[in-house]
N, CA, C and O atoms as CSV, one atom per row, in Angstrom:
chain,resi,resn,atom,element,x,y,z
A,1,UNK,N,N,11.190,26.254,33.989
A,1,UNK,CA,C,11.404,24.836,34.278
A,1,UNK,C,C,11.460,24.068,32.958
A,1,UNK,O,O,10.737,24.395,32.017
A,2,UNK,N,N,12.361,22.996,32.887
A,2,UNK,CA,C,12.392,22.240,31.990
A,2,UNK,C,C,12.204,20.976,31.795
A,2,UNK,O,O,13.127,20.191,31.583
A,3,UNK,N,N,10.908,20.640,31.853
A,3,UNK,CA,C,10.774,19.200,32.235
A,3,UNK,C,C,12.032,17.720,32.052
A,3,UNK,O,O,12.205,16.627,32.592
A,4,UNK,N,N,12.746,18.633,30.833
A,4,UNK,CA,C,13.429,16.877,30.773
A,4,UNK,C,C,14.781,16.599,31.650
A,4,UNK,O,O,15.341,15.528,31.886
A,5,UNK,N,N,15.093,17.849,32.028
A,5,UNK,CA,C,16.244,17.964,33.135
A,5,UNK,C,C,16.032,18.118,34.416
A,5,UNK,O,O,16.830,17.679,35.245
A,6,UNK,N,N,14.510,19.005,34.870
A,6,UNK,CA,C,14.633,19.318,36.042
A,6,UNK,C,C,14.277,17.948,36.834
A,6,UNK,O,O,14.867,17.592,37.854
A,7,UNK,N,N,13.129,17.170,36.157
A,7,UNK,CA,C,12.623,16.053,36.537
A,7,UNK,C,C,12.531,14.460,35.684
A,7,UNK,O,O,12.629,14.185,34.488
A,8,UNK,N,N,12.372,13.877,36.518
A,8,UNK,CA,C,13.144,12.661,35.768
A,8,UNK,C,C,12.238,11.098,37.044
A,8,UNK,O,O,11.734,11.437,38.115
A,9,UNK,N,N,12.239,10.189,36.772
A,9,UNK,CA,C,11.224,8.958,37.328
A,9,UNK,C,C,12.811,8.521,38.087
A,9,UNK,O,O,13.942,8.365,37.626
A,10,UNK,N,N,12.290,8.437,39.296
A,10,UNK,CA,C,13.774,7.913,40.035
A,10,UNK,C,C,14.068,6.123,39.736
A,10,UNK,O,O,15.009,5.501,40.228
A,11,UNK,N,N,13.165,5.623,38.953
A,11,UNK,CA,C,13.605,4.225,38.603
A,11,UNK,C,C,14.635,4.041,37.267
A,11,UNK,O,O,15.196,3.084,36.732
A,12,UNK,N,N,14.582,5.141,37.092
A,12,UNK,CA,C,15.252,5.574,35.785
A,12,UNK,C,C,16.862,5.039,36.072
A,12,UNK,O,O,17.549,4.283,35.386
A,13,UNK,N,N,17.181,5.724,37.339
A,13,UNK,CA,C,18.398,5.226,37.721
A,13,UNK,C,C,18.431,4.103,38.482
A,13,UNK,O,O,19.562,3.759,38.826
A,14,UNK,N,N,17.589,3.478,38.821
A,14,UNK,CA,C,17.741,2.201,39.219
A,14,UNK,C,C,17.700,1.302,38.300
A,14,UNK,O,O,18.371,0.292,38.513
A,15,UNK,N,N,16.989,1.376,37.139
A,15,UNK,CA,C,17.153,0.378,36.133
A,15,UNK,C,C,18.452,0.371,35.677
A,15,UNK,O,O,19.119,-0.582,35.273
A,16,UNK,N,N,18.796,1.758,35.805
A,16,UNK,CA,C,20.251,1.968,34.741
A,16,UNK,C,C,21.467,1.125,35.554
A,16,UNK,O,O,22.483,0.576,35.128
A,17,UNK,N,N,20.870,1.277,37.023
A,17,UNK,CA,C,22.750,0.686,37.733
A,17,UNK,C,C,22.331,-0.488,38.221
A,17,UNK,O,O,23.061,-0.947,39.100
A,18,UNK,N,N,21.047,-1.350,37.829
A,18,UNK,CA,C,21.013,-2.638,37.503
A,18,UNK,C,C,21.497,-2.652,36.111
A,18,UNK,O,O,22.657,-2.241,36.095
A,19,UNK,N,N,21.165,-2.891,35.204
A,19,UNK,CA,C,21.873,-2.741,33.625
A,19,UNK,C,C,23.538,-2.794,34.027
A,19,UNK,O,O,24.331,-3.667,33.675
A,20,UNK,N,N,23.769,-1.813,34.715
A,20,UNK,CA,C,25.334,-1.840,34.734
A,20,UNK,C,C,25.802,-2.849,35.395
A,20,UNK,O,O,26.844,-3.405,35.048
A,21,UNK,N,N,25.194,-3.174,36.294
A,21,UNK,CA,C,25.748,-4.415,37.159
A,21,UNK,C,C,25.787,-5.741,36.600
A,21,UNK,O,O,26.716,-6.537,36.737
A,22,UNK,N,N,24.500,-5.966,35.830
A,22,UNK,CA,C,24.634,-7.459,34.987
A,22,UNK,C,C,25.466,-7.000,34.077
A,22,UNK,O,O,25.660,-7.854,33.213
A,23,UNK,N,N,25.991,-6.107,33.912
A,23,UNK,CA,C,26.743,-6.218,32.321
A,23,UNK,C,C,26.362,-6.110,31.185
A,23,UNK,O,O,27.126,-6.188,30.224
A,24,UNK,N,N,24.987,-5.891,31.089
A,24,UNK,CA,C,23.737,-6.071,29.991
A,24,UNK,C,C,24.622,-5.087,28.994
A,24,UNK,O,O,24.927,-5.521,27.883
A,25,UNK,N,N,24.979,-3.932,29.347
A,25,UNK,CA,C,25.308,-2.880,27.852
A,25,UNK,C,C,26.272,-3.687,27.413
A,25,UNK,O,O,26.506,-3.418,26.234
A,26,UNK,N,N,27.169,-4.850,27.952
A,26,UNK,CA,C,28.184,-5.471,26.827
A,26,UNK,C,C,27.801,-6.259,25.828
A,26,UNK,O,O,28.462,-6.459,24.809
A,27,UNK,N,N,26.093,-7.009,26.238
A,27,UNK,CA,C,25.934,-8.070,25.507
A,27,UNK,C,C,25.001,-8.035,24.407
A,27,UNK,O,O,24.847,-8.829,23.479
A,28,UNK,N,N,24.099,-6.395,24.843
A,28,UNK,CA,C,23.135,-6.283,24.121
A,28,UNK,C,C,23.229,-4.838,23.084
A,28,UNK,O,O,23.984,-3.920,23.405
A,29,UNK,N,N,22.409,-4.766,21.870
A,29,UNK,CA,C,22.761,-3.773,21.049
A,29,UNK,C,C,22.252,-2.676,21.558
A,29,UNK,O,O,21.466,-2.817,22.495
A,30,UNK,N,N,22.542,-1.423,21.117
A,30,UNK,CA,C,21.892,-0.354,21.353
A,30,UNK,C,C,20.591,-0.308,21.018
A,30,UNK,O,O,19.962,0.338,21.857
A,31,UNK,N,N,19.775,-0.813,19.954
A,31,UNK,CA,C,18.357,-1.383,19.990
A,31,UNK,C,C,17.665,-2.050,20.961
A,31,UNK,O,O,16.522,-1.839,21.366
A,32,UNK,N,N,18.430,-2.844,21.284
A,32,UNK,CA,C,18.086,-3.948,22.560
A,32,UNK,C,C,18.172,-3.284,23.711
A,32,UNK,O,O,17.058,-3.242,24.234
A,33,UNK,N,N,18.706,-2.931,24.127
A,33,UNK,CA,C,19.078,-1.820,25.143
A,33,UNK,C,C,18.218,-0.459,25.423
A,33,UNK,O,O,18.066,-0.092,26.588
A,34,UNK,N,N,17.582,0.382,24.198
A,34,UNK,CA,C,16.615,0.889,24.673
A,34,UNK,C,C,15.497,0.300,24.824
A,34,UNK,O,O,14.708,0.630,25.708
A,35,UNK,N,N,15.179,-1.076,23.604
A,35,UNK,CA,C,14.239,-1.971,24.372
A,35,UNK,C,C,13.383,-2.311,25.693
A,35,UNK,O,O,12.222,-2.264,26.102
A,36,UNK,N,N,15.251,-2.848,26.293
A,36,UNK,CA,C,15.113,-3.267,27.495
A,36,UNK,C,C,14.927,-2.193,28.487
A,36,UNK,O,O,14.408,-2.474,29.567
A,37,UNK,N,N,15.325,-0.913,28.207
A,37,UNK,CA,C,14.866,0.241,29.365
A,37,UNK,C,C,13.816,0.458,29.200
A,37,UNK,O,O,13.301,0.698,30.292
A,38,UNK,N,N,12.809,0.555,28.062
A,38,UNK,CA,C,11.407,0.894,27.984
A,38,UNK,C,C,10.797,-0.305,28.567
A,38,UNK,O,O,9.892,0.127,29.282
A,39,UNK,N,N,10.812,-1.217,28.617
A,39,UNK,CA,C,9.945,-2.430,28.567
A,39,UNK,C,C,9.906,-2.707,30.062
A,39,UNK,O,O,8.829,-3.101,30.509
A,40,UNK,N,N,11.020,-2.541,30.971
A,40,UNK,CA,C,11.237,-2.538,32.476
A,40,UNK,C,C,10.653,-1.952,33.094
A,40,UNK,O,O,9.884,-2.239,34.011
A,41,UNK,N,N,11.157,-0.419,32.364
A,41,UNK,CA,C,10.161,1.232,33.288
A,41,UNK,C,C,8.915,1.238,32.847
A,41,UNK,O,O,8.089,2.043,33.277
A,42,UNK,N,N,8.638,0.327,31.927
A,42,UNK,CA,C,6.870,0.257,31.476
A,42,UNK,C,C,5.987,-0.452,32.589
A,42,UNK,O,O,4.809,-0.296,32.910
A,43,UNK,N,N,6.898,-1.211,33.015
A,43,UNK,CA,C,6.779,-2.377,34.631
A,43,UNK,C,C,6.680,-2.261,35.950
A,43,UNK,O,O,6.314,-3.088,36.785
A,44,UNK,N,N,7.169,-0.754,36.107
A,44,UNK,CA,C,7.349,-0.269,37.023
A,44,UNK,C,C,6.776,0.790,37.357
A,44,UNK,O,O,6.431,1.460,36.384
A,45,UNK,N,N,6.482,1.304,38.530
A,45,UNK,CA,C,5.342,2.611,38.926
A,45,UNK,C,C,6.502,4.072,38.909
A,45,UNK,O,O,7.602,4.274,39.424
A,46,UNK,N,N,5.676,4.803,38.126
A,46,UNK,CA,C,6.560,6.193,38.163
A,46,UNK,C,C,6.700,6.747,39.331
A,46,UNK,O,O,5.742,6.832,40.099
A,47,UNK,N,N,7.577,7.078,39.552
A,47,UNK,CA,C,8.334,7.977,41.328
A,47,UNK,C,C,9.241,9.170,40.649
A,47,UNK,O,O,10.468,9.201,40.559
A,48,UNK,N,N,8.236,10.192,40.175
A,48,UNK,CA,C,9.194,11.692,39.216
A,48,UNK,C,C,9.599,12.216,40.745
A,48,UNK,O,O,8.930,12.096,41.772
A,49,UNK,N,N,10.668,12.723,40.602
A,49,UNK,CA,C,11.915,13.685,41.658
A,49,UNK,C,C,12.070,14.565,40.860
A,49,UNK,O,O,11.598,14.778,39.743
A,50,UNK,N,N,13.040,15.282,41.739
A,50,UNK,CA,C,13.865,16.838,41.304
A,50,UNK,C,C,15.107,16.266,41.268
A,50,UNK,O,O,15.665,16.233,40.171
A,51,UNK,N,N,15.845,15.664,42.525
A,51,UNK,CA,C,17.121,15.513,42.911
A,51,UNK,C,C,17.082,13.809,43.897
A,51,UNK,O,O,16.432,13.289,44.804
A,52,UNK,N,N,18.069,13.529,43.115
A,52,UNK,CA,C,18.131,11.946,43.705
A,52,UNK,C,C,18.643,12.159,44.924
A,52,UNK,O,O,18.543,11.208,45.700
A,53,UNK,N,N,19.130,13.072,45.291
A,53,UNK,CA,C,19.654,13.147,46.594
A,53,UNK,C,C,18.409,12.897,47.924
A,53,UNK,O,O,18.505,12.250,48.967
A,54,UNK,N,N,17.153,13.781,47.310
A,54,UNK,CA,C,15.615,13.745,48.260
A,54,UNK,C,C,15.405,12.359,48.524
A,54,UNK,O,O,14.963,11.828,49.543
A,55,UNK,N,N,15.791,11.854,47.449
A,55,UNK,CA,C,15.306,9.983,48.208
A,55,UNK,C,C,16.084,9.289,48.413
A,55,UNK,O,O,16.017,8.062,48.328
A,56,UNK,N,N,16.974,9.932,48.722
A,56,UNK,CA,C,18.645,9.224,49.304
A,56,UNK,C,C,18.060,9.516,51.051
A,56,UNK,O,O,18.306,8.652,51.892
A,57,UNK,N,N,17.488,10.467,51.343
A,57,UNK,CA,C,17.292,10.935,53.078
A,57,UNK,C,C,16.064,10.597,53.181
A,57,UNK,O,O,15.646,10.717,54.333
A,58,UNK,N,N,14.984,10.056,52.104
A,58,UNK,CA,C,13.756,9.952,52.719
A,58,UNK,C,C,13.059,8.436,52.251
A,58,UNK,O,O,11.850,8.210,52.301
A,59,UNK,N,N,13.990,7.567,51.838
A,59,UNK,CA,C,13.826,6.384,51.371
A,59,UNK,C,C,14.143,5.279,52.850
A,59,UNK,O,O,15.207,4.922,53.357
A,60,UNK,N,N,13.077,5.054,53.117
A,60,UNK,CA,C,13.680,3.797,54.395
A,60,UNK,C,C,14.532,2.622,53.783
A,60,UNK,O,O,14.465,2.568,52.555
A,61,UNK,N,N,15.343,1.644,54.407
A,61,UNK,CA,C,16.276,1.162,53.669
A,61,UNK,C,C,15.420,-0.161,53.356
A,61,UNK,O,O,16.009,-0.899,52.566
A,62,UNK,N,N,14.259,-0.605,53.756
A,62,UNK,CA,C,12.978,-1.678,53.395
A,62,UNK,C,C,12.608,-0.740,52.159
A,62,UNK,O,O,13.022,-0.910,51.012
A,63,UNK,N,N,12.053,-0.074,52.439
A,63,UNK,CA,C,11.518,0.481,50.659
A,63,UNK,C,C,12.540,0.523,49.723
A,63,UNK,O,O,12.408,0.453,48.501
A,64,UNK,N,N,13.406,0.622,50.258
A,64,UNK,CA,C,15.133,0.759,49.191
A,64,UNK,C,C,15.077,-0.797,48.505
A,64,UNK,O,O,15.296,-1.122,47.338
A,65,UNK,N,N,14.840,-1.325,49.243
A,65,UNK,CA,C,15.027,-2.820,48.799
A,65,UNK,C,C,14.496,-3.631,48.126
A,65,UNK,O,O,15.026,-4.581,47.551
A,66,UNK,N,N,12.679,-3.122,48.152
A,66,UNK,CA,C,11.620,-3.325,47.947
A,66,UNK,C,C,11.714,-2.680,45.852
A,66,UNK,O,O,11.370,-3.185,44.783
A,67,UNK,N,N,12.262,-1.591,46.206
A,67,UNK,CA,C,12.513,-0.735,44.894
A,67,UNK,C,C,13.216,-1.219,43.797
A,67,UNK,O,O,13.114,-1.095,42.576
A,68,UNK,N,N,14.172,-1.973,44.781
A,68,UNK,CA,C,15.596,-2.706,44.008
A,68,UNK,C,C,15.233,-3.714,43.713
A,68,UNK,O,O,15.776,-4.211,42.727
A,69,UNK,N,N,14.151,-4.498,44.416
A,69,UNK,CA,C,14.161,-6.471,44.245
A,69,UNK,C,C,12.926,-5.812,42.797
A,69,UNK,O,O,13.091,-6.188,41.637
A,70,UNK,N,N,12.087,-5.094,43.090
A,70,UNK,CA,C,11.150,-4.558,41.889
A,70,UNK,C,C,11.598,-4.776,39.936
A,70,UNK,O,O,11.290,-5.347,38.889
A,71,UNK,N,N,12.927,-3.394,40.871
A,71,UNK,CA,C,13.804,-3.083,39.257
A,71,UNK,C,C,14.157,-4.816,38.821
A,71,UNK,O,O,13.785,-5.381,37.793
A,72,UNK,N,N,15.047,-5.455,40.041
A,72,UNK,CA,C,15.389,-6.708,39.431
A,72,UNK,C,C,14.454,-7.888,38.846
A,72,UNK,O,O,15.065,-8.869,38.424
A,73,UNK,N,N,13.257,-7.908,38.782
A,73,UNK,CA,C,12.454,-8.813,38.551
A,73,UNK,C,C,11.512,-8.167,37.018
A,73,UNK,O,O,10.871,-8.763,36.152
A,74,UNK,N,N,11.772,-6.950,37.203
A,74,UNK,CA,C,11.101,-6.173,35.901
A,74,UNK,C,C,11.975,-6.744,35.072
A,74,UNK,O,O,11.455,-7.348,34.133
A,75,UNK,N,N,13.391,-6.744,35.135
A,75,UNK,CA,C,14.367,-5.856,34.155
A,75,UNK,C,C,14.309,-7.552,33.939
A,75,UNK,O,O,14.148,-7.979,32.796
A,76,UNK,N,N,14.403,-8.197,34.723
A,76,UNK,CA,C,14.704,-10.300,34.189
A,76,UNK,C,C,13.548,-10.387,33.322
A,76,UNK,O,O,13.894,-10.852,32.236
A,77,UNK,N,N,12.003,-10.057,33.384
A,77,UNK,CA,C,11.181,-10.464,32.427
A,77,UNK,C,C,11.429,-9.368,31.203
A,77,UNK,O,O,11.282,-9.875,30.091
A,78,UNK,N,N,11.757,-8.045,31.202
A,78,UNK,CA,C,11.937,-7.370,30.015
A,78,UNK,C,C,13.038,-8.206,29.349
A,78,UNK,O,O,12.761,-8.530,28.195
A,79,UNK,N,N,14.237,-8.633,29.816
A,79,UNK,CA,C,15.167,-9.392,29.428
A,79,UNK,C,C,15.108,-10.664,28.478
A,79,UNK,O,O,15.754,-11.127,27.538
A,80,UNK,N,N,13.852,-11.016,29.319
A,80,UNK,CA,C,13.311,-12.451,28.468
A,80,UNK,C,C,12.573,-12.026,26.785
A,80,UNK,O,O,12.633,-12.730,25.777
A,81,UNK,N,N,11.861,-10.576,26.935
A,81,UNK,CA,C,11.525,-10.489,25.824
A,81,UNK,C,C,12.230,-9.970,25.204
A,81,UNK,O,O,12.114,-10.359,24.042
A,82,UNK,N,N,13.193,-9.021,25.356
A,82,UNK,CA,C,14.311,-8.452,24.242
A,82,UNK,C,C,14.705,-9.834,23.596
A,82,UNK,O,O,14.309,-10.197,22.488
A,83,UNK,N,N,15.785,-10.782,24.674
A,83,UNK,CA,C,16.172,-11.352,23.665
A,83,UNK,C,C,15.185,-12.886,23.325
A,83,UNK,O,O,15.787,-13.949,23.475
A,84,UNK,N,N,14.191,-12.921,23.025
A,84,UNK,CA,C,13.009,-13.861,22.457
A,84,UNK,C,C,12.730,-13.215,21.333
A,84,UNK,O,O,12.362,-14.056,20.513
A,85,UNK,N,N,12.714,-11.969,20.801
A,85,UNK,CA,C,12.601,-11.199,19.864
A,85,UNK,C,C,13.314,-11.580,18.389
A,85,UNK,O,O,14.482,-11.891,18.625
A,86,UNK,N,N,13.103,-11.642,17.342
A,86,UNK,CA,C,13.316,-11.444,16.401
A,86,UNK,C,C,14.652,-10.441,16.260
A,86,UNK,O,O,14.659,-9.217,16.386
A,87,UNK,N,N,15.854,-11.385,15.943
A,87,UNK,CA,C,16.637,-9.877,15.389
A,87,UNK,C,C,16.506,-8.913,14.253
A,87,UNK,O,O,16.495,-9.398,13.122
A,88,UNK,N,N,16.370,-7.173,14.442
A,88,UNK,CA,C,16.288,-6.734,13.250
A,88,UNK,C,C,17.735,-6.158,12.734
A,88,UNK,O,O,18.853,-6.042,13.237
A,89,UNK,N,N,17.171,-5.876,11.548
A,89,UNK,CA,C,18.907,-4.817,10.867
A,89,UNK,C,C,18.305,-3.280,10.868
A,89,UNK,O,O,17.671,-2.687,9.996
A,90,UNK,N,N,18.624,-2.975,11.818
A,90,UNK,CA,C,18.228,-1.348,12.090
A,90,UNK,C,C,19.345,-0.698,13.107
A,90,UNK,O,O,19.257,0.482,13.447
């Protein structure tokens, strides 16, 4: 087994296809951007899987939502601190 492939925090992809939806990777740097993924999933309770598919059939569509309004309210206050931050040259 390989931990970094076999398993993975299923908010992982929910942060990510919020990110995609605001558009965030156009506006923010690649600094800012892993920023903003650490600082969200730091916000959020770990849920490690095997296969996103398992909580595609065992996710009620209230907890689905519950998961999603979560990611969205993390990812708006991580947002506030990326860009409140100091820009660096790195």
């Amino acid at each position: 087994m390989i931990l970094d492939t076999d398993i993975h925090n299923f908010y992982e992809h929910l942060v990510l296809k919020e990110i995609e939806k605001q558009g965030l990777s156009q506006t923010l740097s690649a600094n800012q951007m892993a920023d903003l993924c650490c600082l969200t999933l730091n916000q959020l309770p770990s849920h490690y899987i095997r296969h996103d598919v398992d909580m595609i059939y065992f996710l009620t569509d209230a907890k689905r939502n519950e998961m999603e309004k979560n990611v969205i309210t993390s990812l708006k206050q991580a947002l506030e601190k990326v860009q409140s931050a100091p820009a660096t040259s790195s």
